[in-house]
Every structure is written in structure tokens, then in C-alpha cells.
C-alpha positions in Angstrom: 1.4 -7.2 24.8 0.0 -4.7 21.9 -0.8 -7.0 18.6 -1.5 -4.8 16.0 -1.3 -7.4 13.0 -2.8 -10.9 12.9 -3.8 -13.3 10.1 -6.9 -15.4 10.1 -8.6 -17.9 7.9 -12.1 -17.3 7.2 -14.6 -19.5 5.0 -18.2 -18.9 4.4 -21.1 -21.4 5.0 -22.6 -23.5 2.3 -25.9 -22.6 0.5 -28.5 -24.9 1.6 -30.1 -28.0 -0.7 -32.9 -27.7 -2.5 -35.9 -30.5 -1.6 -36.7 -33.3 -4.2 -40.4 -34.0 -3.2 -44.1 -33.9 -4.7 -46.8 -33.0 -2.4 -48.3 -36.3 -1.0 -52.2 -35.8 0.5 -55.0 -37.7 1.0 -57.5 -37.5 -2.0 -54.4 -36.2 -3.9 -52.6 -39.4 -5.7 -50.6 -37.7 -8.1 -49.6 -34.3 -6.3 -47.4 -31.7 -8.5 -43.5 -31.1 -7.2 -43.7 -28.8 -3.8 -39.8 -29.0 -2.9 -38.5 -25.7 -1.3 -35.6 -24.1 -1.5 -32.3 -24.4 0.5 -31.4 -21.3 2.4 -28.6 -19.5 1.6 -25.0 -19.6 3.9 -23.9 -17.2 6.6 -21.2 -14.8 5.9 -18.6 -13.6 7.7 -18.3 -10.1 8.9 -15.8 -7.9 9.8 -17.2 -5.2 12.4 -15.2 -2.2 13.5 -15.5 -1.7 17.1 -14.5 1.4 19.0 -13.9 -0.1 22.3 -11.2 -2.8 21.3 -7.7 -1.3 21.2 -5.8 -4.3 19.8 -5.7 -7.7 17.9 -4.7 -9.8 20.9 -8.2 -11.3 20.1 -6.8 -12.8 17.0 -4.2 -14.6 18.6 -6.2 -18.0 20.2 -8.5 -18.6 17.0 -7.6 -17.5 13.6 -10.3 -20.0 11.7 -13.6 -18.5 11.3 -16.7 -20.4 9.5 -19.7 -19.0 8.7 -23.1 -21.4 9.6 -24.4 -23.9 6.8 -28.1 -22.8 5.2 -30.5 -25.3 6.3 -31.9 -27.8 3.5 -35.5 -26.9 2.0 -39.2 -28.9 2.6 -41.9 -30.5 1.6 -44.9 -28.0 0.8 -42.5 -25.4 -0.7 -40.8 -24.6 2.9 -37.1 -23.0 2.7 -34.8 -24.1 4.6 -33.2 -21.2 7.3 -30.5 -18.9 6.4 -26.8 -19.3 7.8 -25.7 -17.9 10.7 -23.2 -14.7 9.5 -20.1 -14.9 12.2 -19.4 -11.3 12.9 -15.6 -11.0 13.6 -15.0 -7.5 15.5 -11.8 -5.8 15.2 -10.5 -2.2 16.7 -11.6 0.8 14.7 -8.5 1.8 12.2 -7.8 -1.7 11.2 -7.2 -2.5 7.3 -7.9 -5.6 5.9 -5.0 -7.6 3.2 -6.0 -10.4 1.3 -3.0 -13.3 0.2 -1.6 -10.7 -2.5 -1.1 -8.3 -0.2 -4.4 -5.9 -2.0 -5.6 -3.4 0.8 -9.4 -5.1 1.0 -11.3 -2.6 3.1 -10.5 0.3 5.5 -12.4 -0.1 8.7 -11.2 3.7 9.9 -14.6 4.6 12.1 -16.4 2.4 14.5 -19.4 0.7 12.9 -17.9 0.4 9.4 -18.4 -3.5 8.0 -16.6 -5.6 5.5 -18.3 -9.0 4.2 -14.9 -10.6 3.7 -16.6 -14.5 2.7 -20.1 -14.5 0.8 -21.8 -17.5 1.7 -22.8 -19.8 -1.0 -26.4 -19.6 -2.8 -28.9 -21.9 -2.0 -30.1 -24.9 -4.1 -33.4 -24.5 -6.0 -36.2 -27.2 -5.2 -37.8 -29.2 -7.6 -41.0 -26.8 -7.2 -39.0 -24.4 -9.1 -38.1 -26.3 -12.2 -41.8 -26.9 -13.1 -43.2 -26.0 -16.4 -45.7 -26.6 -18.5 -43.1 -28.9 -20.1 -41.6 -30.4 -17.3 -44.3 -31.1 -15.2 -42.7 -33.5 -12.8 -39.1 -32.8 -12.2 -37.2 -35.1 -10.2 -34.4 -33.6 -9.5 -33.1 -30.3 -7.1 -30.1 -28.1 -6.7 -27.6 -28.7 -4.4 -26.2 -25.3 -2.6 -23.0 -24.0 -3.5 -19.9 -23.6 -1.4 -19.1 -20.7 0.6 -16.3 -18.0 0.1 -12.9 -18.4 1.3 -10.0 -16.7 1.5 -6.6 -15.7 3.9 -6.4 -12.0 5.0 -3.7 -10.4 7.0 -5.7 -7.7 9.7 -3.1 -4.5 10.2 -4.5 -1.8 13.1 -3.1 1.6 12.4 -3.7 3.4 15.8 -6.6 6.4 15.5 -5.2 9.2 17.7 -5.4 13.1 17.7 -1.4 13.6 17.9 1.5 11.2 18.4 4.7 11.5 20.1 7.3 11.1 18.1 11.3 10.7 18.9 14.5 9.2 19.9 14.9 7.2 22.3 15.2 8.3 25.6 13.3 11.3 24.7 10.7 11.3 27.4 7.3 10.5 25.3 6.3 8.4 27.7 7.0 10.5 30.7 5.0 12.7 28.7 2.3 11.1 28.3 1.9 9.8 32.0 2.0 13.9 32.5 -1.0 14.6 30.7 -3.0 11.7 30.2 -4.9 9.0 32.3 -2.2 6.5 30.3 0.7 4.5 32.4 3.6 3.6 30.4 6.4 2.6 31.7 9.2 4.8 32.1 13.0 4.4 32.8 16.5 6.3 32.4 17.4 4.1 29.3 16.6 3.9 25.7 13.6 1.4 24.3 11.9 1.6 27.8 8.6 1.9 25.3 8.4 -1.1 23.0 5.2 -1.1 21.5 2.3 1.4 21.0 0.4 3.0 23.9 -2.9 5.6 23.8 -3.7 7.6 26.7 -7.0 10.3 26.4 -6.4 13.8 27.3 -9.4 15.5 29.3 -10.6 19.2 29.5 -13.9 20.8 30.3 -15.3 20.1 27.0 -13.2 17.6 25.0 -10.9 14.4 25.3 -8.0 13.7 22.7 -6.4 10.6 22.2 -2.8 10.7 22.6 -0.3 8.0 21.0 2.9 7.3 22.5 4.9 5.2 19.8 7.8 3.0 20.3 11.4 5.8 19.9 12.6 5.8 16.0 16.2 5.0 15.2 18.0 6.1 12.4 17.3 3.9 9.3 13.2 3.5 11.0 11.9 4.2 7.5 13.5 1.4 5.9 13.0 -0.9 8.9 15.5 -0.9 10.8 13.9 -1.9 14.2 10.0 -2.1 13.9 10.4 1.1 12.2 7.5 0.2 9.3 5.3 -1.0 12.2 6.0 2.1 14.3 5.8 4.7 11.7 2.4 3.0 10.5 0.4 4.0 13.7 1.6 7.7 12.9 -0.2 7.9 9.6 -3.8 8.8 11.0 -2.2 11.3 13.5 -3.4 14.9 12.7 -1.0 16.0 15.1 2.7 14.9 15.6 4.3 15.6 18.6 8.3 15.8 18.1 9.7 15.4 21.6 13.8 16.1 21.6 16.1 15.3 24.7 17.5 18.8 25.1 20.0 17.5 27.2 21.7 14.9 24.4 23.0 17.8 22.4 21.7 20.5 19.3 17.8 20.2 19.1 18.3 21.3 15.2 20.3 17.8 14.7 18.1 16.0 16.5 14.9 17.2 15.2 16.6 16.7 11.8 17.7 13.3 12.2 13.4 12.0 12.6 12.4 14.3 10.1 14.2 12.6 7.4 12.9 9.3 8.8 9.6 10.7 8.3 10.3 11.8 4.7 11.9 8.3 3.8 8.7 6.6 5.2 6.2 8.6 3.0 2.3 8.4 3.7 2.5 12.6 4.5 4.3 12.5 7.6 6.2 14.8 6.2 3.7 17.1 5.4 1.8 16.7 8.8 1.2 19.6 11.4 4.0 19.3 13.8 5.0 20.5 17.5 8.1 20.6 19.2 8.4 19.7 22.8 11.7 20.5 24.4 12.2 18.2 27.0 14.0 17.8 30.1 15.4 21.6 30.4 15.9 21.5 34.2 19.0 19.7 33.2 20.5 22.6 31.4 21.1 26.4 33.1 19.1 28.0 30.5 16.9 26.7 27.6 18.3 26.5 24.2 17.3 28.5 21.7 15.1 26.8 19.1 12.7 28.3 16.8 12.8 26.3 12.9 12.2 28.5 10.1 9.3 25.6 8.7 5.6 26.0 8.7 4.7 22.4 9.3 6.1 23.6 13.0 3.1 25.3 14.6 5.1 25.7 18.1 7.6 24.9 20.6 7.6 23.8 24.2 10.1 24.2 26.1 9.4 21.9 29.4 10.4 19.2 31.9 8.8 16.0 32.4 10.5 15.3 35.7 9.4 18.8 37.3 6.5 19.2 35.7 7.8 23.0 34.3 5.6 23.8 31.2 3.4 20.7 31.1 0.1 22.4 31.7 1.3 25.3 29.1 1.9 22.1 26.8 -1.4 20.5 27.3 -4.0 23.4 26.9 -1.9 23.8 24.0 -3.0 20.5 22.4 -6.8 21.5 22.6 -5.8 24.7 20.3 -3.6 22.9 18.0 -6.1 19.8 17.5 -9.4 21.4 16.8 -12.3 18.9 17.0 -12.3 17.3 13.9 -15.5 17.9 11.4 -18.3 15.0 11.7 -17.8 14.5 7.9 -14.2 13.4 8.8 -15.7 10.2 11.0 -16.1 8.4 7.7 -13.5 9.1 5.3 -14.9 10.2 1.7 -15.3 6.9 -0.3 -15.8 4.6 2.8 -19.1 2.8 2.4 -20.7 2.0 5.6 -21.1 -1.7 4.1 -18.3 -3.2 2.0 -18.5 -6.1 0.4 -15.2 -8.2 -1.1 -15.6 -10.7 -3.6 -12.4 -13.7 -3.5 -10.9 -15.0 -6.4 -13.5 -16.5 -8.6 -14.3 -20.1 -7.3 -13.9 -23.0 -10.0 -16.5 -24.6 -8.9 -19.5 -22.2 -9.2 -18.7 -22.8 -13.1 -20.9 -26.0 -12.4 -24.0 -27.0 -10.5 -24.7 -30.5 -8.7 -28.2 -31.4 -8.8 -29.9 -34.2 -6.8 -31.9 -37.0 -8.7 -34.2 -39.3 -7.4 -31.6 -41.9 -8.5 -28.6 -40.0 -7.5 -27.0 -37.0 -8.6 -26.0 -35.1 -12.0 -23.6 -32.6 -12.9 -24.3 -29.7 -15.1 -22.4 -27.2 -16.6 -18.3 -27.6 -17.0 -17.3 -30.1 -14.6 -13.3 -29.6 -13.2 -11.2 -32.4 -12.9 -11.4 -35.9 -11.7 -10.3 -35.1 -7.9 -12.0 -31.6 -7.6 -15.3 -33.2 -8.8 -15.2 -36.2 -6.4 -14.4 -33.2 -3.6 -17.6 -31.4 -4.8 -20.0 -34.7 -5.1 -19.3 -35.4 -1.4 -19.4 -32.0 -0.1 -22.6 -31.9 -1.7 -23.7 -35.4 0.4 -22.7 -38.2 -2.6 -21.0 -40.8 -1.2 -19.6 -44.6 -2.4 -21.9 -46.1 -4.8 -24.0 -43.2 -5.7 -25.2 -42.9 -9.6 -23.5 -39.4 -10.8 -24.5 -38.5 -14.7 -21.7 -36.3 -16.1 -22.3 -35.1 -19.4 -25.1 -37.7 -20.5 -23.2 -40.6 -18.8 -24.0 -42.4 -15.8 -21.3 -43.1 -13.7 -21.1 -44.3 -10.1 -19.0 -43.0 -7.1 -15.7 -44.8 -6.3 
């Protein structure tokens, strides 16, 4: 089964604590504060890979949490960063967050997305020293991690995709000149979801699509028109295969093309050529040769005889030139993107431990999100909390 969309939960790790200690020695009674700092939490990644083909990977484990930064030291040691989960996903996948934004674009292998910042690490008490404040007994607890629900959508990368009816023959076309093995039967929807086969010569390989056949209505959904039409958009090629055999080529031809135009995205506008398919039915080929540039040529062939194939596929390596090296990442595409969630409430405070409990600075939320906080941030029952000059304790 091809799974070209899958949602997934991911949340960052927590910053690490700072330490609340003062350096203890022989011969040194009254030692200054030497607390380290926290370390700060692991993200988590998003990682284009060019050898994965689907989301099926998504489908068993849709949480994701990045590792918690460890605590700081004694003798101004920091505690160890977070471990950043690195989630890989096929080459071509965009990224949605819970509005439905487009995030990131992960359209060439290698391209990254930080889609959960962890949190920042609490300051130790060696930090807050001063000439004022020469022993200060108190440290920052680290802040919580991003997180956020994102939607993952693959849009296939191919050279050309076959495009069509039902019944049209794509996939015996593919099988024909590819290393790809749909499956192929005398009736309609034999193909119901996405396949890519790669197309060898002495010198290149092109990446075919074969996408599920388009039914009138496709562009407004009718079907899985939206998530057919999709895989077509990175195409540089479209392949129009026509049943020859079903009737007028023109009508039929006509018929996807306004599909293509309702869906938008340039498939209208994209290079096109037309494979006439399954002529050994008919005494003589028909007659077809559309007055439109986007047409670059027409094949007139059979899938079952194998008659104009090998015309058809040298034909591909002409039409698809190798594409530029500039075009691997598209202009704008960082090599690193970084997405920042909604702003969290609670950064709009800071918990600080005290050697007699634990205070709350800044603008404190409400009751409930506050107790959530103290006791992420290790408070529990009983614990002395000052808010706002007053000491309370935990209930």
C-alpha cells in the first residue's frame, strides 16, 4: 500500500536545570556559587531521504519526542545536550502544521526542517553572581520543549508522469519501458495508487510515474482526484496516454486537459506528450496531430505488441533533458529550515529553584497551567512556591 500522507505528533525535549550549589573544599569554608548550567533539549528533525519512496513509516508511530537536556553540576559542569530525534521522510514531502500553513518543502534529498525547538536550559546559580549578589541561592529551571501537530503530504519527484483515463494502458506502459511492475488488467482502476518505475539508457535514468487513471470531475475530487493530481505537480514531463480504441483521441485528450486546467498548480501549462495506445486494435492509426504547443509529440504505439515502444522511449531522453544542478534545490529552499510553533504561554515566565523551594518570575498563567509547570519543572506536594512576593505551598 502507497501512503503518501500521514499526520504525526511531535514535541521537543526540555531544557535542562540549572544547579543550586557553592563549591565545597577542604581549606575553603565559605566557597562562592559554582552551579552549572542545564543543557539545552533535543529537537526534532525532519530529514529528506532519497531512498524512501513512501510514508508507510508513519503509519505504526506517529508520536515523536525529542531527549530531555541533562541537569547542570557542582564546579560549574553543564549538564549534556538532548538528543535531536531525526524523523526521515521521502524526498518531495511538504510539511502542514494544524492550520493547514505549508511549513517547509523538503523537494531534494538532504534538505532539513527543525519542526520542535527544544527548550533552553536553566542558568545555574554561578551565573547570577555579582558583586551585589554574591551568594545566590537560587537556579533556573529549563524550559519546555516545542510542540506542535503537522500533517506530512509526499508529492511524487519524477521526470514525466502518465496521465489518463482509465483503462488507458499507463501501466502497461510503464512495465514496457521501465524496471516497474504494476499490475495490469482488461478493466478500468486496475492502478489505484501511485507507482515510479526508472527508465535506463547508456548515460541516464529517468524516473517515471504511473498515477492512478483521472475521471471526469478529478479536479474537484471526485475519486482521489486531489491526491492523484498532486503527484503530477513536480512532473516536467506529462505523458497523456489515450485508448485509441474507446473512440475520438481529440475528445478524449480534451476531456483530462480540462481536468488539468480545473486543478491549477501549471498542469496546464506543462510540456506534454501524447501516446496513442493500443493501435493494433484498429486497421489503421487515427489521425491525430493538436494544433497546441504544450504538445511536443505524438506516439502512436501498442502496449500489447510492443509496436513503437522503443520509438517512445528514446523519445523520453530527448524530451526530458537532464535537469540543471541549480534545479536540485529549488530557489529559496534553505538547506536548514527552522519553524517556530505558536508562541508558548509559558516561556512568558521563568521557574527558578530555591534552596527552600521554588519561585516564579515573570507573568505567571493561571492557577492549573502554573501547577502543570511547577511539577514539570520537579515541584511536588508541599513544596514552598513564592509567586509574586508571596510564599505559597503546593497542593
Amino acid at each position: 500500500m502507497f501512503h503518501d500522507r500521514a499526520r504525526i505528533h511531535v514535541q521537543a525535549g526540555r531544557g535542562g536545570d540549572g544547579a543550586l550549589h557553592f563549591r565545597r573544599e577542604k581549606h575553603v569554608p565559605k566557597g562562592g556559587p559554582d552551579g552549572g548550567d542545564g543543557g539545552p533539549g533535543g529537537d526534532v528533525v525532519a530529514v529528506a531521504d532519497a531512498d524512501l519512496r513512501d510514508l508507510s513509516g508513519f503509519r505504526a508511530k506517529r508520536r515523536f519526542a525529542g531527549g530531555r537536556g541533562g541537569n547542570g553540576g557542582g564546579a560549574g559542569k553543564h549538564g549534556a545536550d538532548g538528543a535531536t530525534v531525526e524523523l526521515r521522510v521521502p524526498a518531495g514531502t511538504q510539511v502542514f502544521d494544524e492550520d493547514g500553513q505549508l511549513v517547509a518543502d523538503l523537494a531534494h534529498g538532504g534538505a532539513r526542517v527543525v519542526l520542535a525547538r527544544g527548550g533552553a536550559p536553566g542558568r545555574g546559580n554561578k551565573r547570577f553572581a555579582s558583586s551585589v549578589r554574591q551568594t545566590p541561592r537560587f537556579a533556573e529551571t529549563g524550559l519546555p520543549g516545542d510542540e506542535a501537530d503537522y500533517e506530512l503530504r509526499l508529492k511524487l519527484l519524477a521526470d514525466a508522469a502518465l496521465v489518463g483515463l482509465p483503462n488507458a494502458g499507463k501501466s502497461s506502459l510503464l512495465r514496457r519501458i521501465s524496471n516497474a511492475t504494476p499490475k495490469v488488467a482488461a478493466y478500468p482502476f486496475t492502478t489505484i495508487q501511485p507507482v515510479l518505475g526508472t527508465v535506463d539508457s547508456d548515460e541516464r535514468q529517468l524516473v517515471v510515474a504511473d498515477v492512478p487513471g483521472l475521471i471526469e470531475g478529478a479536479s474537484e475530487g471526485a475519486g482521489l482526484g486531489h491526491e492523484f493530481l498532486a503527484h503530477l505537480e513536480r512532473a516536467r514531463l506529462l505523458v497523456h496516454v489515450i485508448d485509441v480504441a474507446e473512440g475520438d483521441p481529440a475528445e478524449r485528450f480534451e476531456q483530462i486537459d480540462r481536468e488539468l486546467k480545473a486543478y491549477g498548480a501549471g498542469l496546464a501549462e506543462r510540456p506534454q506528450v501524447v501516446v496513442l495506445n493500443k493501435v493494433d486494435l484498429l486497421p489503421e492509426p487515427p489521425s491525430f496531430e493538436p494544433d497546441d504547443p504544450r504538445v511536443l509529440r505524438v506516439y502512436a504505439l501498442s502496449c500489447a505488441t510492443g509496436e513503437g515502444v522503443e520509438r517512445f522511449r528514446r523519445g523520453l531522453f530527448e524530451l526530458c533533458p537532464p535537469a540543471p544542478p541549480t534545479q536540485e534545490r529549488p530557489d529559496g529552499l534553505a538547506e536548514f529550515l527552522v519553524y517556530r510553533p505558536k508562541p508558548d504561554p509559558r516561556r512568558a515566565f521563568r521557574i527558578l529553584r530555591t534552596d527552600r523551594g521554588f519561585r516564579v518570575v515573570g507573568r505567571p498563567p493561571g492557577e492549573e497551567e502554573l501547577d502543570a509547570a511547577l511539577r514539570e519543572a520537579g515541584a511536588r506536594t508541599g513544596d514552598e512556591v513564592e509567586v509574586a512576593g508571596e510564599a505559597l505551598e503546593l497542593q
